[in-house]
Gaussian input, Z-matrix of N, CA and C with variables (Angstrom, degrees):
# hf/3-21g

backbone

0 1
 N
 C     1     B1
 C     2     B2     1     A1
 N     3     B3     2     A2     1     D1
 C     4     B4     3     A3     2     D2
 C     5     B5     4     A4     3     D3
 N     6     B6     5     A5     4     D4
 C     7     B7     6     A6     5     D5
 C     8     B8     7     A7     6     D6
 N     9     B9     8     A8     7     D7
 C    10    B10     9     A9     8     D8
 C    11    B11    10    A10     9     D9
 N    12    B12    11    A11    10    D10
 C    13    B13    12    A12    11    D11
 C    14    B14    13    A13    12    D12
 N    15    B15    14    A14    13    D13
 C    16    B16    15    A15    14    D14
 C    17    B17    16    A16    15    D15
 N    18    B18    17    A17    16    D16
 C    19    B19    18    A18    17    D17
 C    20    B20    19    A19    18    D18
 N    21    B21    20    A20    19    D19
 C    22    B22    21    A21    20    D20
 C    23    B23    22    A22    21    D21
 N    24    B24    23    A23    22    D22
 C    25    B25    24    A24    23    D23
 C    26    B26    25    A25    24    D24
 N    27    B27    26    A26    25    D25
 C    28    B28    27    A27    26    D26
 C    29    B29    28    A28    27    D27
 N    30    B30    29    A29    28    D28
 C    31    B31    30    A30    29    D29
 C    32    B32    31    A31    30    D30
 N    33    B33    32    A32    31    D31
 C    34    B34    33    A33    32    D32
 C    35    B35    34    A34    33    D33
 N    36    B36    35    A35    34    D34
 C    37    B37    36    A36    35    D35
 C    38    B38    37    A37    36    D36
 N    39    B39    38    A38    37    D37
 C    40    B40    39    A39    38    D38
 C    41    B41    40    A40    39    D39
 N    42    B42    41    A41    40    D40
 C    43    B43    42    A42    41    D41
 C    44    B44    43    A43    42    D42
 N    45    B45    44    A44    43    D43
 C    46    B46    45    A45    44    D44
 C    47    B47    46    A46    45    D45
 N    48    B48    47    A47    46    D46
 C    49    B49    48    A48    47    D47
 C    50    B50    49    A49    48    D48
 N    51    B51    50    A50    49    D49
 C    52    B52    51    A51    50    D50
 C    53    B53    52    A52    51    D51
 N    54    B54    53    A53    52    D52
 C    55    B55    54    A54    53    D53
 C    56    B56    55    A55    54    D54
 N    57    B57    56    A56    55    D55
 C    58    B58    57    A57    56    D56
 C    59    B59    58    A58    57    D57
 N    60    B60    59    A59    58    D58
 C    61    B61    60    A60    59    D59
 C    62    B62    61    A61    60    D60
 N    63    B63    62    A62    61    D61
 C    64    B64    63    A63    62    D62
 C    65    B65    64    A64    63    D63
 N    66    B66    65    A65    64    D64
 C    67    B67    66    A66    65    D65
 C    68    B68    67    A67    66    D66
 N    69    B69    68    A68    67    D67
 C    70    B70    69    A69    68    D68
 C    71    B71    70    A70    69    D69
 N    72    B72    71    A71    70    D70
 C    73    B73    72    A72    71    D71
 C    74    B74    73    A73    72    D72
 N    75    B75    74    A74    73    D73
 C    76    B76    75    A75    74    D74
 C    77    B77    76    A76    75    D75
 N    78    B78    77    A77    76    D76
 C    79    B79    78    A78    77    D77
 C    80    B80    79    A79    78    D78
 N    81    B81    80    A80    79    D79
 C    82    B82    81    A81    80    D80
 C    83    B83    82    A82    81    D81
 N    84    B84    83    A83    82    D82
 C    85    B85    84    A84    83    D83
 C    86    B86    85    A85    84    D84
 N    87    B87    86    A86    85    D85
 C    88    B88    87    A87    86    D86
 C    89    B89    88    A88    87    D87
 N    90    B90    89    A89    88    D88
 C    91    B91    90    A90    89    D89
 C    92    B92    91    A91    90    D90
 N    93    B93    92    A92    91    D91
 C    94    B94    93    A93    92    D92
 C    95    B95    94    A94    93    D93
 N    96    B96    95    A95    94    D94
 C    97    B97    96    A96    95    D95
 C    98    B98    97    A97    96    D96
 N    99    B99    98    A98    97    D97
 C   100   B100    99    A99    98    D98
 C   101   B101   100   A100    99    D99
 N   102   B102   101   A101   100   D100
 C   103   B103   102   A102   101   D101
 C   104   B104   103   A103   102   D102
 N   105   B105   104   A104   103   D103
 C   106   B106   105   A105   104   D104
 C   107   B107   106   A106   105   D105
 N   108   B108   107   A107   106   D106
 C   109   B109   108   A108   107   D107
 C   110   B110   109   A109   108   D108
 N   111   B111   110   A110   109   D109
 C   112   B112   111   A111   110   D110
 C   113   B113   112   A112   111   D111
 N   114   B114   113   A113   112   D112
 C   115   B115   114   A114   113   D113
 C   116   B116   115   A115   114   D114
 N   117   B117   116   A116   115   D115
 C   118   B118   117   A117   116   D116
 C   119   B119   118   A118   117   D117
 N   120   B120   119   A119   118   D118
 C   121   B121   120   A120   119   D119
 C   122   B122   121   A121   120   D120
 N   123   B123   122   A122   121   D121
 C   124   B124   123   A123   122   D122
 C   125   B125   124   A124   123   D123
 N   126   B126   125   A125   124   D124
 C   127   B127   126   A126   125   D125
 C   128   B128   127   A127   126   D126
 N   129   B129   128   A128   127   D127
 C   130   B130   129   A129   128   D128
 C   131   B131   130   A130   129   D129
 N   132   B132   131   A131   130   D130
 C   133   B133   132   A132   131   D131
 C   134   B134   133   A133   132   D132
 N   135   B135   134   A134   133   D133
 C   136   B136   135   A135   134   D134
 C   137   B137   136   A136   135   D135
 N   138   B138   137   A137   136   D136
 C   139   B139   138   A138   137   D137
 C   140   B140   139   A139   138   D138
 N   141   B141   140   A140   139   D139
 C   142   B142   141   A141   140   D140
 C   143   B143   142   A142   141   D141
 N   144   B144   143   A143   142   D142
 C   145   B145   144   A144   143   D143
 C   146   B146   145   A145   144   D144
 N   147   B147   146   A146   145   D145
 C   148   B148   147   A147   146   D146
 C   149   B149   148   A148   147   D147
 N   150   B150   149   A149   148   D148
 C   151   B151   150   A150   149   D149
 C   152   B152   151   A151   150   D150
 N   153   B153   152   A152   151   D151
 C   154   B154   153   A153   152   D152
 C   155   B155   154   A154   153   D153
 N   156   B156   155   A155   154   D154
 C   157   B157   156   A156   155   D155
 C   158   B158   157   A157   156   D156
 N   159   B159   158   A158   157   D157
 C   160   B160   159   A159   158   D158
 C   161   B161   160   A160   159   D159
 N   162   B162   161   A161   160   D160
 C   163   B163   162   A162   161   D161
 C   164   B164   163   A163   162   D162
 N   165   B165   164   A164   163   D163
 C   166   B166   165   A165   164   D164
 C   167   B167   166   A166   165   D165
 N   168   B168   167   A167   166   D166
 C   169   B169   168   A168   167   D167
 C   170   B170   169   A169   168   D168
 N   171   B171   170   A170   169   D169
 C   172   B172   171   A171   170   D170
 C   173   B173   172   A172   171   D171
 N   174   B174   173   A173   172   D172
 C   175   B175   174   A174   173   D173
 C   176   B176   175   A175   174   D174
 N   177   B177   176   A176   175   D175
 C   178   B178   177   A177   176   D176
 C   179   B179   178   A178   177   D177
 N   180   B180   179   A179   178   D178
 C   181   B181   180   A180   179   D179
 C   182   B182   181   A181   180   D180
 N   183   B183   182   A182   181   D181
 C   184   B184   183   A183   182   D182
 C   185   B185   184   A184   183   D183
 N   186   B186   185   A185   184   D184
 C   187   B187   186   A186   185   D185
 C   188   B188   187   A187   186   D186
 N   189   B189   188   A188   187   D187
 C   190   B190   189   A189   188   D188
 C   191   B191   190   A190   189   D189
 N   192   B192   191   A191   190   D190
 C   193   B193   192   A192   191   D191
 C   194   B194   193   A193   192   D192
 N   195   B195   194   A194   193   D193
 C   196   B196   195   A195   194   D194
 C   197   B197   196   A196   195   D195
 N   198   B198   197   A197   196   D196
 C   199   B199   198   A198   197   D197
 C   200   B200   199   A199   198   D198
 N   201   B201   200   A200   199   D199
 C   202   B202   201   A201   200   D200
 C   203   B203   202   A202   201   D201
 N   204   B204   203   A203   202   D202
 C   205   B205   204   A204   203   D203
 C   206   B206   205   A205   204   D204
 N   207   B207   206   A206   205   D205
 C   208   B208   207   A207   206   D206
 C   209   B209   208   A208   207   D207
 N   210   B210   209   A209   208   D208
 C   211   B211   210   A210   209   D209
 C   212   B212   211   A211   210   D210
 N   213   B213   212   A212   211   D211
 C   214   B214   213   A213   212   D212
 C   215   B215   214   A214   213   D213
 N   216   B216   215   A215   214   D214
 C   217   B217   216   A216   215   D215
 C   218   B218   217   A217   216   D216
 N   219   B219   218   A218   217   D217
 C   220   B220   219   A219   218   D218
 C   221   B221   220   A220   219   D219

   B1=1.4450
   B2=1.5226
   B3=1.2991
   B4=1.6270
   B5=1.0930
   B6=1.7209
   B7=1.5613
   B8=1.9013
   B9=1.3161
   B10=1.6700
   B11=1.5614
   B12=1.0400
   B13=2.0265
   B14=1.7220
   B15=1.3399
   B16=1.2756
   B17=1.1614
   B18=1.3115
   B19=1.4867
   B20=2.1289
   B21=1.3744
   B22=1.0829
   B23=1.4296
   B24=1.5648
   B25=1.6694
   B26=2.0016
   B27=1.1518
   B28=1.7598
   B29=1.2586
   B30=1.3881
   B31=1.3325
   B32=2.0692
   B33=1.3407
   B34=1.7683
   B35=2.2018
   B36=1.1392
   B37=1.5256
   B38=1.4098
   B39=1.9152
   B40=1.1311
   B41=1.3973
   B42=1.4018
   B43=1.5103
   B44=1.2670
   B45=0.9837
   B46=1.5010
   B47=1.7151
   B48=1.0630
   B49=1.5064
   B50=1.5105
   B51=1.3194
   B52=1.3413
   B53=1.1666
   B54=1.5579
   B55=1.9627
   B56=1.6171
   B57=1.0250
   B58=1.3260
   B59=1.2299
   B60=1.6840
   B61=1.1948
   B62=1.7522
   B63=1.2469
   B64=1.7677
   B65=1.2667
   B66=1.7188
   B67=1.5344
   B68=1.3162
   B69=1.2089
   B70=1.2154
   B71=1.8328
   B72=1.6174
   B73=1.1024
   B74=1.7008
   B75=1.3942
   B76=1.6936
   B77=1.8751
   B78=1.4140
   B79=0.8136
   B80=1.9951
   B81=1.1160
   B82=1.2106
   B83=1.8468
   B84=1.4271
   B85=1.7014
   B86=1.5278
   B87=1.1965
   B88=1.2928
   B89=1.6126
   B90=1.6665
   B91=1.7064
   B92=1.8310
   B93=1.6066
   B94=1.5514
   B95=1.2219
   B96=1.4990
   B97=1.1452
   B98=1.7997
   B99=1.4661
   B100=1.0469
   B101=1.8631
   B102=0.9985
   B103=1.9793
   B104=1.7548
   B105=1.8637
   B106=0.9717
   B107=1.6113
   B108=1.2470
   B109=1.6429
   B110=2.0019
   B111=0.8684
   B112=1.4639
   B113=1.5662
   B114=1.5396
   B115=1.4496
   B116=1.9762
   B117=1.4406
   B118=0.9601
   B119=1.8322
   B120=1.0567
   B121=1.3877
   B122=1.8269
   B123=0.9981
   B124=1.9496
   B125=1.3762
   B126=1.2161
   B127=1.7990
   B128=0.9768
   B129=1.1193
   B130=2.0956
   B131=1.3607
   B132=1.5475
   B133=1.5657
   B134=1.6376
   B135=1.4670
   B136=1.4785
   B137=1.7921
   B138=1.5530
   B139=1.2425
   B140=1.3844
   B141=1.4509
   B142=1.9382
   B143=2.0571
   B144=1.4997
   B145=0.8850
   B146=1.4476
   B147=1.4799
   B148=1.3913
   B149=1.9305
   B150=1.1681
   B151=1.6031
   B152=1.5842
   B153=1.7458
   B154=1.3714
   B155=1.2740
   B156=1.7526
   B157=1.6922
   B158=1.4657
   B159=1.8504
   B160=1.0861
   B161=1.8829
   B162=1.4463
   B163=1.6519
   B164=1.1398
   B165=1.5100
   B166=1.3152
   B167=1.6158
   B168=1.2145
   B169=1.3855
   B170=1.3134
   B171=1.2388
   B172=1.6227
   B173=1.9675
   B174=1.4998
   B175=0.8791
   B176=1.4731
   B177=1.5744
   B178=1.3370
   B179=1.3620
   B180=1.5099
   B181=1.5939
   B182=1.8428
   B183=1.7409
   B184=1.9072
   B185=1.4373
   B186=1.6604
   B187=1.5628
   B188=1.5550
   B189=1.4420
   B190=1.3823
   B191=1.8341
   B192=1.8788
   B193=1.5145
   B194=1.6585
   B195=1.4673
   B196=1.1523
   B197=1.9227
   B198=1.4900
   B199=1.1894
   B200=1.2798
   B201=1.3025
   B202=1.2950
   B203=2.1759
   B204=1.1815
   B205=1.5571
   B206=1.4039
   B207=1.8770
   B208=1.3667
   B209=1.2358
   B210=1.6096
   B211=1.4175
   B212=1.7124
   B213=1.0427
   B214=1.2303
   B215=1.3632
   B216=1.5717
   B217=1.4827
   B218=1.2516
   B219=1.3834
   B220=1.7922
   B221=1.6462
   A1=108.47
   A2=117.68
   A3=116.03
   A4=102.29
   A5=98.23
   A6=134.92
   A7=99.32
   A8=96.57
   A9=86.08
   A10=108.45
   A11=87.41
   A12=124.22
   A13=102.24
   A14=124.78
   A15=118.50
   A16=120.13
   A17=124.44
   A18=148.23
   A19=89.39
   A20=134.13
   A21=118.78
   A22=129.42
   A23=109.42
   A24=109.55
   A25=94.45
   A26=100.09
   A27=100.07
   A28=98.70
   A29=152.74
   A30=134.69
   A31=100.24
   A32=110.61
   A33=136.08
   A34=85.97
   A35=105.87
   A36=103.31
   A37=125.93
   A38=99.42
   A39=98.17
   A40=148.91
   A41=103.95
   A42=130.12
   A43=110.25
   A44=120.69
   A45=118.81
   A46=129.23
   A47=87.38
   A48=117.22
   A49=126.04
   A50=109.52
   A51=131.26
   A52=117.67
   A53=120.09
   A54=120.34
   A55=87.85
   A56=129.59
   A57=112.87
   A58=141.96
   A59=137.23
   A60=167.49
   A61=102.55
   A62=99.97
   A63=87.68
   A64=97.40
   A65=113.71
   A66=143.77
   A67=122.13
   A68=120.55
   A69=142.09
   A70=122.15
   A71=109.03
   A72=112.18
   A73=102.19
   A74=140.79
   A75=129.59
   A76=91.23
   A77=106.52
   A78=132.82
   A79=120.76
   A80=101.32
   A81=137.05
   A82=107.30
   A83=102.90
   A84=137.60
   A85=85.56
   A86=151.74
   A87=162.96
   A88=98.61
   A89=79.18
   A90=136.94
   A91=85.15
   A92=103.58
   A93=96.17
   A94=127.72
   A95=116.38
   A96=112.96
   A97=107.56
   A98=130.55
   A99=142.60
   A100=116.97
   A101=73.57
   A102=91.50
   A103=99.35
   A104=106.65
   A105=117.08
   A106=107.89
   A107=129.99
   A108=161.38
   A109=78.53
   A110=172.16
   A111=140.86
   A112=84.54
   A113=125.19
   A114=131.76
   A115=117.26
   A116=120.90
   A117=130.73
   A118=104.97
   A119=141.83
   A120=140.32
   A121=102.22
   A122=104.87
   A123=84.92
   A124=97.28
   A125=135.60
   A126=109.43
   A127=113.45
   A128=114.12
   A129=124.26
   A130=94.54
   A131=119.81
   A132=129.47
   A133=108.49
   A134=130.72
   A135=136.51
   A136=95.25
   A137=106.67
   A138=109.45
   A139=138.43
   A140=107.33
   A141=142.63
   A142=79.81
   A143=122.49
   A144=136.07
   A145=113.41
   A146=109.07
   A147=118.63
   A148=134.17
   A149=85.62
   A150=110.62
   A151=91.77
   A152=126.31
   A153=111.36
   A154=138.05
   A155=97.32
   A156=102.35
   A157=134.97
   A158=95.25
   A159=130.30
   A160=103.91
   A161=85.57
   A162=102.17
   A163=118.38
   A164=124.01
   A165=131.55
   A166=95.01
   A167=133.27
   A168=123.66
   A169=123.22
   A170=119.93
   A171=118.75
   A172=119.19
   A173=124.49
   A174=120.39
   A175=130.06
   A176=112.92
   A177=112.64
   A178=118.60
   A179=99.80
   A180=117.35
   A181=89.35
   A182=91.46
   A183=85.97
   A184=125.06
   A185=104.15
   A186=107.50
   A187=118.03
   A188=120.32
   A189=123.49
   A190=119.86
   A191=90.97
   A192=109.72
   A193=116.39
   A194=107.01
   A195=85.34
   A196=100.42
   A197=116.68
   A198=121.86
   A199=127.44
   A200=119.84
   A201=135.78
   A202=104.36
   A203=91.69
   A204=101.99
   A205=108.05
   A206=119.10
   A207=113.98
   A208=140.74
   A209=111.52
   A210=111.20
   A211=112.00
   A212=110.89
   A213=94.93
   A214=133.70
   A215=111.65
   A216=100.48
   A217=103.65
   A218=127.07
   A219=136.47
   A220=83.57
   D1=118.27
   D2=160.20
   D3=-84.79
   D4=152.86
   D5=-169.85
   D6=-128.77
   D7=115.40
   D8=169.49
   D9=-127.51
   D10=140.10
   D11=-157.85
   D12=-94.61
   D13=-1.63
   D14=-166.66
   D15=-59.09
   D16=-50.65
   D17=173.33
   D18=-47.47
   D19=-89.57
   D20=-174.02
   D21=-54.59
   D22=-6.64
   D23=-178.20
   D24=-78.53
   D25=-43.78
   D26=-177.79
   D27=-78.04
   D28=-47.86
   D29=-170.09
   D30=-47.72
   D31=-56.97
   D32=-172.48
   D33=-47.97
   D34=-67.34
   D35=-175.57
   D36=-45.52
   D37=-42.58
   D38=166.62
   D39=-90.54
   D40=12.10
   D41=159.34
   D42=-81.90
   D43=-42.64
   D44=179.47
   D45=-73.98
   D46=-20.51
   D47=157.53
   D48=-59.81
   D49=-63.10
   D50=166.35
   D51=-55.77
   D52=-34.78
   D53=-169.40
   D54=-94.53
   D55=-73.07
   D56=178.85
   D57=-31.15
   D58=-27.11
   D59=68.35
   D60=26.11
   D61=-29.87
   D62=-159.43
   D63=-104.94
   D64=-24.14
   D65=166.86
   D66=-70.12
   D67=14.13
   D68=176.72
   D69=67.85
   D70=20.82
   D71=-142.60
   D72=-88.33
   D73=125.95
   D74=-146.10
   D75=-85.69
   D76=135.29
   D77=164.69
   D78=-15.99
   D79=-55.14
   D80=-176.35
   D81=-52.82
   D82=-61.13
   D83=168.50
   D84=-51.03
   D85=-72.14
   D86=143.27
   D87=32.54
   D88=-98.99
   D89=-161.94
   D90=-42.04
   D91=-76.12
   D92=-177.74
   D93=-41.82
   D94=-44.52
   D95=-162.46
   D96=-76.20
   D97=-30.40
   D98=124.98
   D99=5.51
   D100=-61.17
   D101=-168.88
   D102=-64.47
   D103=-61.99
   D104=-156.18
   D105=-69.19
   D106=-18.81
   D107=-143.39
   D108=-112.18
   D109=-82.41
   D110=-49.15
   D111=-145.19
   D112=-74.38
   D113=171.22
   D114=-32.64
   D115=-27.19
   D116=175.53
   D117=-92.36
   D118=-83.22
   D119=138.57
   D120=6.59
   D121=-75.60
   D122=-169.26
   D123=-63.95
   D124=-54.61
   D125=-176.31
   D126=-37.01
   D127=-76.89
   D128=178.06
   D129=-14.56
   D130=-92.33
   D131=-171.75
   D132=-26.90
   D133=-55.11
   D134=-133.00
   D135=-111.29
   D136=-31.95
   D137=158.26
   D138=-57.45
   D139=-45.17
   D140=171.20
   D141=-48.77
   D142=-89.31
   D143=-149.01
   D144=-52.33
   D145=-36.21
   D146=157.66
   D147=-48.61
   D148=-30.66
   D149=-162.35
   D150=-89.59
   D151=-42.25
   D152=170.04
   D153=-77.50
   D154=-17.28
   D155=165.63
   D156=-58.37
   D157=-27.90
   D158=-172.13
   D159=-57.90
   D160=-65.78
   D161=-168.72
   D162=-63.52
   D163=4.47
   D164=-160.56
   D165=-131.38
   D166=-23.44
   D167=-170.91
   D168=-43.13
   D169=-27.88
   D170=-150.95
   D171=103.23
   D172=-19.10
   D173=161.23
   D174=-53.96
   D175=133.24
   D176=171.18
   D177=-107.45
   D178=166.33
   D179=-162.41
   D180=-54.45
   D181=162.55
   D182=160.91
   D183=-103.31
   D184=-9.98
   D185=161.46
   D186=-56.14
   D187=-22.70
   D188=170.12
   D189=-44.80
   D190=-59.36
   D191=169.24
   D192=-50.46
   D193=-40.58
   D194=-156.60
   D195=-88.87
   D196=-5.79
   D197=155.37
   D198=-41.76
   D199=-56.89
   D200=-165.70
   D201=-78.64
   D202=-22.92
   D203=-174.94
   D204=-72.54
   D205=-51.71
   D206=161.50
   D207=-69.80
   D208=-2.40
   D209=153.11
   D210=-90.90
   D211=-4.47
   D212=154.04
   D213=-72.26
   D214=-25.56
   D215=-170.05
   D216=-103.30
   D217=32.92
   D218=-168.48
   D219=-100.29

């Protein structure tokens, strides 16, 4: 079963947004850090999503193969 978190990952951003802002922190300090945060953040996300397509394909383990190989040579 997927679970998607999007709705609480932006509610979490946008608190953090707001206290920092409220923390006197300049907009700007923000924006960059934003920037610098964003290229790391989409892997994570696009990677995660990758990794469940994965597990779900229909591929099997290869210890299976190599199971079936030593009863073959019994």
């Amino acid at each position: 079963m997927k679970s998607n978190h999007g709705g609480l990952y932006a509610v979490a951003v946008a608190i953090a947004v707001v206290g920092a802002l409220t923390l006197g922190v300049p907009v700007g300090t923000l924006a960059i850090l934003g920037i610098a945060l964003a290229c790391p953040l989409m892997m994570f996300f696009m990677m995660r999503g990758t990794h469940d397509q994965n597990t779900h394909s229909g591929h099997h383990d290869r210890r299976e193969d190599n199971d079936h190989d030593d009863a073959e040579r019994l």
